[in-house]
C-alpha positions in Angstrom: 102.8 118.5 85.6 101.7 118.6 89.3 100.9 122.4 88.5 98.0 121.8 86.1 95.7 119.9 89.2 96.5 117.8 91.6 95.6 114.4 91.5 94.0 114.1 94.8 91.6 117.1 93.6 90.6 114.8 90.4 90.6 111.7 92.5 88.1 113.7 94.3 86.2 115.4 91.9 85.7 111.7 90.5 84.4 110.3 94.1 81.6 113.6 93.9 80.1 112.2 90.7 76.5 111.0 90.7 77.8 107.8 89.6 74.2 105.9 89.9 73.1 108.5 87.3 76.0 108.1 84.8 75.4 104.4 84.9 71.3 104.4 83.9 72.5 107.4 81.5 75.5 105.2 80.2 72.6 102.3 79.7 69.8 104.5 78.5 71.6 106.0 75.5 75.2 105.5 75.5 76.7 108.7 77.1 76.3 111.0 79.8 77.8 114.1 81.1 80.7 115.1 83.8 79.7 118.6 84.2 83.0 121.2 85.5 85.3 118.1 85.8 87.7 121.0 85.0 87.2 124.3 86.0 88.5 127.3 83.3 92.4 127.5 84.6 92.8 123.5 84.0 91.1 123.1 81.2 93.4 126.3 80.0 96.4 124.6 81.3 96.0 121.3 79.9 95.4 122.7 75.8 98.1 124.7 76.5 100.7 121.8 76.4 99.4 121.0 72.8 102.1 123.9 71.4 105.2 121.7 73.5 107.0 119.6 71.9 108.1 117.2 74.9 105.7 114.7 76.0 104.1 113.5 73.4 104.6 110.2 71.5 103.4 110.8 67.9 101.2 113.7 66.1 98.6 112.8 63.6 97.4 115.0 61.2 93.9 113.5 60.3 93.8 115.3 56.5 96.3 112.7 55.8 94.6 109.7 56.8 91.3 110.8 55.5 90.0 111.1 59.7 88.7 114.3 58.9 90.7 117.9 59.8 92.6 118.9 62.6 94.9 117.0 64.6 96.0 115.2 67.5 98.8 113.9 69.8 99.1 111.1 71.4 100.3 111.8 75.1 103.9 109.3 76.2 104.4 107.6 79.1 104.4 108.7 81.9 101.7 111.1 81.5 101.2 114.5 82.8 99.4 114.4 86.6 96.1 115.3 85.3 95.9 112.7 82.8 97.1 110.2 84.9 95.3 110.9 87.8 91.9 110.9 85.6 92.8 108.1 83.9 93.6 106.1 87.1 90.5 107.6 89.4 88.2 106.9 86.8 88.7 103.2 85.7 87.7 101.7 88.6 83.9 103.4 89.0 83.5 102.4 85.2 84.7 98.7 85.3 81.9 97.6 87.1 79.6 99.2 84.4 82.1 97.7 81.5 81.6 94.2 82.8 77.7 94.2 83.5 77.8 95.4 79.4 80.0 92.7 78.9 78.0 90.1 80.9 74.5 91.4 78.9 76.2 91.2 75.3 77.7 87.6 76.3 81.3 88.5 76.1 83.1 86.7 78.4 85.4 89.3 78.9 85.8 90.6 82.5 88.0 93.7 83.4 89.9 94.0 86.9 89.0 96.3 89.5 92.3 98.2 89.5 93.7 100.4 86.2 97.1 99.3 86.4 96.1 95.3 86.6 94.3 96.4 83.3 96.8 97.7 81.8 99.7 95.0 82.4 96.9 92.4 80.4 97.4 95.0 77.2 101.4 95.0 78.1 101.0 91.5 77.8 99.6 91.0 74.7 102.0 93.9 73.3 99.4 96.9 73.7 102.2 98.6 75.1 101.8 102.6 73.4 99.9 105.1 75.6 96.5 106.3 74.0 95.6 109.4 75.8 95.6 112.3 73.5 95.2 115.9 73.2 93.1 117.3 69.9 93.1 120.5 68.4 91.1 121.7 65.9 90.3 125.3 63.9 88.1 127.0 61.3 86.9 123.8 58.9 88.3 121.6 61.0 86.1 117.9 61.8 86.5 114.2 62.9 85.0 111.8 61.1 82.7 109.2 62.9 85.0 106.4 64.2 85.9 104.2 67.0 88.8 104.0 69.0 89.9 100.2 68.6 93.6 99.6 69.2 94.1 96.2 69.7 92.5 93.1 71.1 91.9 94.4 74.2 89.6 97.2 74.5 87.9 98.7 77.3 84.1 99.7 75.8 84.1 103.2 77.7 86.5 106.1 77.5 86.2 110.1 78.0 86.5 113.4 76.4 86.7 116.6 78.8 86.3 119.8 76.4 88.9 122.2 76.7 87.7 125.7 75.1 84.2 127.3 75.2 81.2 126.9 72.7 80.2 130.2 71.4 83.5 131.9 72.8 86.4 130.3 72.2 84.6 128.3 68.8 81.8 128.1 66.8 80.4 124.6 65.3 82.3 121.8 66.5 79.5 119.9 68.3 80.5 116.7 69.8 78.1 113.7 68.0 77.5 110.6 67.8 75.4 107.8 65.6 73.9 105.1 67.0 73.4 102.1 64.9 70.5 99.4 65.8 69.7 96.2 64.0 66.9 96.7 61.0 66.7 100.2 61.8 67.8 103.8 60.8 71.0 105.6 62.4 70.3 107.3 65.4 72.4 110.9 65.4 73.2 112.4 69.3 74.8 116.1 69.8 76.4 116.0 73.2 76.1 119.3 75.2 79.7 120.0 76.4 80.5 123.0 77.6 84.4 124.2 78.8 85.7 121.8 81.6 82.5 119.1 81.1 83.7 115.8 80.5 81.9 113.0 78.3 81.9 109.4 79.2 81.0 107.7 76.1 80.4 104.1 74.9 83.8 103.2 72.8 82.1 101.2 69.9 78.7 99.3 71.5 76.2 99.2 74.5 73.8 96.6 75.1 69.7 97.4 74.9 67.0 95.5 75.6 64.8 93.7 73.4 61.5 91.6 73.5 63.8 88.6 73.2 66.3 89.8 75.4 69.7 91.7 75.3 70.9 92.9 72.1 74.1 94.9 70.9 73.9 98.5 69.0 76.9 99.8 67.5 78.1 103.8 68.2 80.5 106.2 66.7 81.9 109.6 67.1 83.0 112.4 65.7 82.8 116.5 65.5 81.4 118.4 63.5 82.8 121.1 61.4 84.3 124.4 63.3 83.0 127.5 61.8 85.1 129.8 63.9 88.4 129.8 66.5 89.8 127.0 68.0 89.1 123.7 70.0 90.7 121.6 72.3 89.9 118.2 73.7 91.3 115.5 76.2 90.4 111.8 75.4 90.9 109.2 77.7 91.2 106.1 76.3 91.9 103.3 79.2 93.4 100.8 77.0 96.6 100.9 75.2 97.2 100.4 71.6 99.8 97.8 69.1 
């Protein structure tokens, strides 16, 4: 798969990010926004592999399991270049925001510098299935709001790079998110993604401070409904699932 990028031009990429601005973005609401992580030929590329059959561990249809509609496929080991190389280049600039959220919402959990160190704890405790996945969706097609839990250990940040252009490729299909805070309503978020751009997103809570200190909101995700063509979308998840 060394033909969709290469994974010194991700790794890259990755290093170029304004990483100080993700983080207060990350703390301030939740989410921020990798714009062009992919240009138009990559993010082509990598939606394209949806139609093969090889490399893939499983397909979900989501009408099935009341998700929503569309569906997905979960990527096997090992994983194309770009997925890999995203995966692995990205990790370690997140961690140390992963364990200062840790630290503030008193979990005592603490997550290596290094991907691969991460991953052998999941192997460990039998998270041993590859989560990375590829998602299609057409006209009338949505994802419910969830979170992507797959086991004990979870990493509380992952990615989505969108694949296909709003207004061109699609219509509808916004990528949202609720935020949930004690005593209070639901806070609703519409991410602007455009083709290429890439989401880092909280998995299922962030920390916020209070008068009386450091509290934890809950978050989930979804999309909304397509009105029009087709979408694609890669998730990263960094942790492996049961």
């Amino acid at each position: 798969m060394g033909e969709v990028l290469e994974g010194v031009s991700i790794a890259r990429r990755i290093e170029a990010v304004d990483w100080p601005r993700v983080s207060a973005e990350l703390d301030g609401q939740g989410w921020a926004i990798l714009p062009k992580l992919l240009d138009a030929a990559e993010a082509d590329a990598i939606a394209g592999l949806y139609a093969r059959e090889a490399g893939f561990r499983s397909r979900v249809v989501m009408a099935r399991h009341g998700f929503g509609r569309g569906e997905y496929r979960y990527f096997s080991y090992p994983l194309p270049d770009p997925v890999q190389s995203l995966r692995a280049a990205a990790y370690p600039r997140l961690a140390p925001i992963a364990n200062r959220w840790h630290e503030r919402m008193g979990n005592a959990v603490r997550f290596p510098d290094d991907h691969a160190a991460f991953l052998d704890r999941c192997h460990q405790a039998g998270q041993t299935r590859p989560t990375p996945l590829l998602l299609e969706y057409g006209p009338d097609d949505y994802n419910c709001l969830h979170r992507d839990l797959y086991g004990e250990h979870v990493f509380p940040l992952q990615i989505a790079v969108l694949l296909d252009q709003p207004g061109e490729d699609f219509m509808g299909g916004e990528f949202v998110m609720t935020e949930q805070r004690p005593r209070m309503q639901t806070r609703p978020m519409v991410l602007p993604l455009r083709k290429g751009d890439a989401a880092v997103f909280a998995v299922a809570g962030r920390p916020v401070k209070g008068v009386r200190g450091d509290y934890q909101v809950k978050l989930n995700h979804g999309v909304s409904k397509l009105h029009a063509g087709r979408r694609h979308t890669l998730g990263i998840i960094f942790h492996d699932a049961t």
